[in-house]
C-alpha positions in Angstrom: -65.9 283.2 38.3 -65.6 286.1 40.7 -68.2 288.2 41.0 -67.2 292.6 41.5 -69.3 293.3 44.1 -70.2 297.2 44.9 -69.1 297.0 48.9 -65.5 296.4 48.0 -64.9 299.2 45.4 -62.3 301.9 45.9 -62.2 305.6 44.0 -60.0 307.9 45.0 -57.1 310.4 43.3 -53.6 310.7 43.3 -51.6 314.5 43.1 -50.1 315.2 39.8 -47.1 317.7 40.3 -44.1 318.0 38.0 -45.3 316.4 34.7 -48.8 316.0 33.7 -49.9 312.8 33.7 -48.2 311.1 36.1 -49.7 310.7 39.8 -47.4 310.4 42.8 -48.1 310.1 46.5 -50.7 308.2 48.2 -54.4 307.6 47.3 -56.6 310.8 48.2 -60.2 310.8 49.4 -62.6 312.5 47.4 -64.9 312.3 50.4 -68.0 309.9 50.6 -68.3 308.9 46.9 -71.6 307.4 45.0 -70.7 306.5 41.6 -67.4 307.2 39.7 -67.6 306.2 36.0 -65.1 306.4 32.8 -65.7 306.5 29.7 -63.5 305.0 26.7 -64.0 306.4 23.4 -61.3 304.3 21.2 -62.2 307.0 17.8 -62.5 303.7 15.8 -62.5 304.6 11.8 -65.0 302.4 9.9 -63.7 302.8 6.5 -65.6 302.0 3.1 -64.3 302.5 -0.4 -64.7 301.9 -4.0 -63.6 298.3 -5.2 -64.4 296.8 -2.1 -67.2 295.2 -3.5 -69.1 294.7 -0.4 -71.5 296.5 1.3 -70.3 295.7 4.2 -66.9 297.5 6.3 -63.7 296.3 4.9 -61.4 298.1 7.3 -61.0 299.0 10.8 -58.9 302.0 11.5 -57.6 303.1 15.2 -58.5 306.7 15.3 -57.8 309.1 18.6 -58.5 308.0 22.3 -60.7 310.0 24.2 -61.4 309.3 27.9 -63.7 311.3 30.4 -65.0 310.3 33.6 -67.5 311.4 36.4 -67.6 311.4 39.7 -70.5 311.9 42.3 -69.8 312.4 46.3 -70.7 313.5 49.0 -68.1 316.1 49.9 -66.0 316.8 53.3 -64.2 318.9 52.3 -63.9 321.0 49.2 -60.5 320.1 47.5 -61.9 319.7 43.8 -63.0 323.9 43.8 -59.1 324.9 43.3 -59.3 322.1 40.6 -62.1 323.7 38.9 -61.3 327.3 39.4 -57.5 326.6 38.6 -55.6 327.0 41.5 -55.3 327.2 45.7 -53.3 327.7 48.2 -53.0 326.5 51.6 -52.4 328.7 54.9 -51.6 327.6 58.4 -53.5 329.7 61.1 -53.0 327.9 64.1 -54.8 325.9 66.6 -54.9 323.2 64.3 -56.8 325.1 61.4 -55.6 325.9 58.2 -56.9 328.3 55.6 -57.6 326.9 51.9 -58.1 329.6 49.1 -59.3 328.9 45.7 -58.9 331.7 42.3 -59.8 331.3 38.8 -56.9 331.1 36.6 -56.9 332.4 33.0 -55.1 331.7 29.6 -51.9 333.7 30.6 -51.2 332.0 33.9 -51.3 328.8 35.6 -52.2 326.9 38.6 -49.9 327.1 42.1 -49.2 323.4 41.1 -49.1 323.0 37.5 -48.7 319.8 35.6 -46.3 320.4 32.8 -46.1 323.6 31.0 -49.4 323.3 28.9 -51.5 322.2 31.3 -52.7 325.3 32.6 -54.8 323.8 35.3 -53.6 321.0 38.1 -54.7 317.8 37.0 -54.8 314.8 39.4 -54.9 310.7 38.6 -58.3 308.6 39.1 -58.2 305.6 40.9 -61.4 303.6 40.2 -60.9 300.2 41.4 -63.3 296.8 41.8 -62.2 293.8 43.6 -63.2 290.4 43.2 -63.6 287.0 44.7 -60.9 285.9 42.5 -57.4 286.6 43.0 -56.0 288.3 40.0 -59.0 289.3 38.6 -59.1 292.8 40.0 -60.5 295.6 37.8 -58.5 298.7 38.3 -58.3 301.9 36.3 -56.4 304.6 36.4 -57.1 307.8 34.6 -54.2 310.0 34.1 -53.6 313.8 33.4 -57.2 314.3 34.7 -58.8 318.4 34.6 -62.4 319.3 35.5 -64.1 320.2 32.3 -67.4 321.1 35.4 -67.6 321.3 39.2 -71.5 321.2 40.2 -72.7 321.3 43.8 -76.1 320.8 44.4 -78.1 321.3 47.9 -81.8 320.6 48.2 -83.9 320.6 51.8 -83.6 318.0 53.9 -81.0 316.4 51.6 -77.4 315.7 52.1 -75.1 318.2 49.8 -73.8 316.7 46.5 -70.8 317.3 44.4 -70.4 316.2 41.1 -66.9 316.4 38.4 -67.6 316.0 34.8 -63.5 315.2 33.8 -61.3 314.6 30.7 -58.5 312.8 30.9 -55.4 312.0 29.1 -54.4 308.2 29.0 -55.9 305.3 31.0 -54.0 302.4 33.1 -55.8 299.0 33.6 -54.2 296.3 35.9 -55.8 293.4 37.7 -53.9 293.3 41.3 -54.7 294.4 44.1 -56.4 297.5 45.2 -54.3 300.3 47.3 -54.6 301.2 50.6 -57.2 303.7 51.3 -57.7 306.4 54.5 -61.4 307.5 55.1 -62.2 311.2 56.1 -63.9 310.3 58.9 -65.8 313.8 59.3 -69.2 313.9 58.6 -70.9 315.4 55.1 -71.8 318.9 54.9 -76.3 318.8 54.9 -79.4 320.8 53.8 -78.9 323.0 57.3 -75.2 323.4 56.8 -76.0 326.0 53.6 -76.8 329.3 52.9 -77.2 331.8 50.5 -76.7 335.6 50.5 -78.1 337.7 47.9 -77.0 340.1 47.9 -74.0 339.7 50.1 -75.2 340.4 53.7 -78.6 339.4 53.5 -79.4 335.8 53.9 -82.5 334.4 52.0 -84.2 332.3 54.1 -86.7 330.2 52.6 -84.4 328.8 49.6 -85.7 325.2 48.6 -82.7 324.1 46.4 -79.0 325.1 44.9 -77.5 324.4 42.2 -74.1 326.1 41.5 -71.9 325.1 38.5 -68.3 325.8 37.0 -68.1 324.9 33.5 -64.6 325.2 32.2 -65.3 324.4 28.5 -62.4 322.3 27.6 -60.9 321.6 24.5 -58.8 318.2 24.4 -56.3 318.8 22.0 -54.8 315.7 19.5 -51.6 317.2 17.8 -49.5 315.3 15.0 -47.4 314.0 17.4 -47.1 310.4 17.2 -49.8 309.7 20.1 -53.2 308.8 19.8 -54.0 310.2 23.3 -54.4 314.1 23.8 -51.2 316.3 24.3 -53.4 318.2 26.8 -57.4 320.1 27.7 -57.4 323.9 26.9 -59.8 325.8 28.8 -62.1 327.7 26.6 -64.7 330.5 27.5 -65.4 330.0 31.5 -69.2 330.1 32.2 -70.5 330.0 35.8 -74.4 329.9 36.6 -76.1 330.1 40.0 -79.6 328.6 40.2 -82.2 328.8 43.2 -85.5 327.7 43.6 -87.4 329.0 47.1 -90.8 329.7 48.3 -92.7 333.5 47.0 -93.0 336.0 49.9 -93.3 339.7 50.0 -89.9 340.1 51.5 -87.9 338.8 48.9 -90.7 338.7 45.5 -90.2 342.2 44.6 -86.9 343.3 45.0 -85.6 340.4 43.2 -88.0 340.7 40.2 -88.1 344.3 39.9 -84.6 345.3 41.2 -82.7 342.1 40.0 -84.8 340.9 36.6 -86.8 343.9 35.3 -84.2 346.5 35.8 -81.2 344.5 35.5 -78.9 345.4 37.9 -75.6 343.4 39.0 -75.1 342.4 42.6 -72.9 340.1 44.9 -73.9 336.6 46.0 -72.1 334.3 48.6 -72.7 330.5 49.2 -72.0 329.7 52.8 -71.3 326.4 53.6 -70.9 325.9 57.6 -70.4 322.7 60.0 -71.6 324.9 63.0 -71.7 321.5 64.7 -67.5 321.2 64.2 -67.8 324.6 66.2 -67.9 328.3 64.4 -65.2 329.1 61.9 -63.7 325.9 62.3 -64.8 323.6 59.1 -66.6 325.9 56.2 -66.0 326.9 52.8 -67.3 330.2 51.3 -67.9 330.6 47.4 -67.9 334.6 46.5 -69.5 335.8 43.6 -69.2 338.8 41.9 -70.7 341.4 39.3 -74.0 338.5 39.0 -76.8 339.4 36.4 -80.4 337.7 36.8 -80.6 336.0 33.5 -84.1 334.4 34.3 -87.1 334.5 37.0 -89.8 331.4 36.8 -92.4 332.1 39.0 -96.0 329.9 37.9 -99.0 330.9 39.0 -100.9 327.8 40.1 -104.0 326.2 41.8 -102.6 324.5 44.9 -99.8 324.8 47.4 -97.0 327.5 48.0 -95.7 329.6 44.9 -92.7 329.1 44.2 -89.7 331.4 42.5 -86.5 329.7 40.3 -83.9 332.1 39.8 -80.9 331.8 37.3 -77.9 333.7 38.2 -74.9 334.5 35.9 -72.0 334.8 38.1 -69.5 337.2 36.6 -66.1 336.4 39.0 -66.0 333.7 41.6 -63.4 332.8 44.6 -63.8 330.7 47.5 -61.8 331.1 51.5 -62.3 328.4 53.8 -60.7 326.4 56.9 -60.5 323.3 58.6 -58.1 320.8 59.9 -56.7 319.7 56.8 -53.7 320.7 56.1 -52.9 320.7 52.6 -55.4 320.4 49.6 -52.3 320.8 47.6 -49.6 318.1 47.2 -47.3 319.8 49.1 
């Protein structure tokens, strides 16, 4: 017996370009990863009928295949926003530093790098692999024709920043050989002091506690009468963003935001900036613009101990996100 011991696990992603559902190029680094996990649903039929004289299940019936995943990390980069917006585009600016630009994309157009004409998103393969003392008994997966169904980045203080990809995919691969090469980003993670907020744009709140942004693409896997129990593709429904900060009450920022913001109701800009000041200024950052947000609620307890505090849920209208490093491409090409 050999046992699949956590230190030797590999997850990464391959570029799907061309046709959806099938990766190509080398394994790509999500950055510093903490749990990956699929899910199988096999749709299983458990079918009872009159005359079977039992009460128990006469028949088994394969019924569609459903597969979605997750992934936690902690990012380096921030490849997976074009992923969960749609689309990006990558832009030399010399000395070594190249521009990375993520847009939504709706129902009438598709991403810079689309997968087959209806996938309207790019979708990437997921490489989840296990090794074990054993030769040949490897556990390796690979989930194919893979589209973020939600992006969610999290910071909290004194924490390190987390990403999180809730994913559906189309068809899965096992084998039991041996796991790829991998490359590890060697750059650090983004942290607690490497965020900010402004809200509105401009004005940096300063005593934010924790952020929580999230992209929620609402997709619909779709199963067509076409001889295949997998899913012809995931439709993008409805998009729905939502923006959620928790931070100490003050005077500077308690009545603006409640009477201005929640009360009155008016929309505003908001910017999450995301610095490596450490990499040196404008040289490693990512900034996620958001536009025409509404205040959709305002917690703020009044208690018997300790420092008030104020949890704000923001409704994002429009968002896009510009940012730089030395990466070249986020793309595939």
């Amino acid at each position: 017996m050999g046992l699949h011991v956590s230190d030797q696990n590999k997850v990464g992603f391959y570029y799907e370009s061309g046709t959806y559902g099938v990766g190509s190029s080398a394994l790509q680094w999500f950055g510093l990863v903490q749990n990956s996990n699929i899910d199988s649903s096999m749709g299983i039929f458990s079918l009872r009928f009159a005359g079977n004289t039992s009460r128990n299940v006469n028949q088994f019936v394969d019924g569609p295949v459903d597969y979605t995943a997750t992934v936690e990390y902690y990012p380096q980069d921030f490849k997976m926003l074009g992923y969960a917006l749609g689309s990006s585009t990558d832009t030399a600016s010399g000395a070594g530093l190249n521009f990375h630009r993520a847009w939504e994309v709706d129902s009438n157009a598709g991403g810079a790098f689309i997968s087959g004409t209806k996938n309207l998103f790019n979708s990437f393969t997921l490489y989840d692999g296990q090794a074990s003392t054993a030769a040949g008994k490897n556990k390796v997966n690979e989930l194919k024709g893979c589209v973020i169904n939600s992006f969610n980045l999290t910071a909290a203080k004194g924490e390190i920043v987390t990403c999180s990809l809730d994913l559906i995919g189309q068809s899965l691969a096992f084998s039991s050989g041996a796991l790829v090469a991998q490359t590890a980003a060697t750059t650090k993670p983004f942290r607690w002091n490497d965020v900010k907020i402004h809200m509105p744009s401009g004005t940096v709140i300063d005593n934010v506690t924790d952020i929580s942004f999230t992209i929620n693409n609402n997709l619909e896997p779709q199963h067509y009468l076409n001889g295949s129990v997998y899913i012809a593709n995931s439709v993008p429904m409805n998009r729905d963003y939502e923006l959620t900060l928790t931070m100490n009450s003050d005077s500077e920022y308690m009545k603006p935001y409640y009477d201005q913001y929640f009360m009155s109701g008016i929309t505003f800009n908001a910017m999450l900036d995301i610095q490596d000041l450490s990499a040196g200024a404008g040289s490693r950052n990512m900034f996620i613009i958001m536009s025409g947000c509404k205040m959709m609620d305002m917690e703020n307890p009044t208690g018997n101990e300790g420092i008030n505090t104020v949890t704000m849920t923001i409704a994002p209208q429009t968002v896009n996100a510009i940012g730089v490093d030395t990466i070249v491409k986020y793309n595939p090409w």
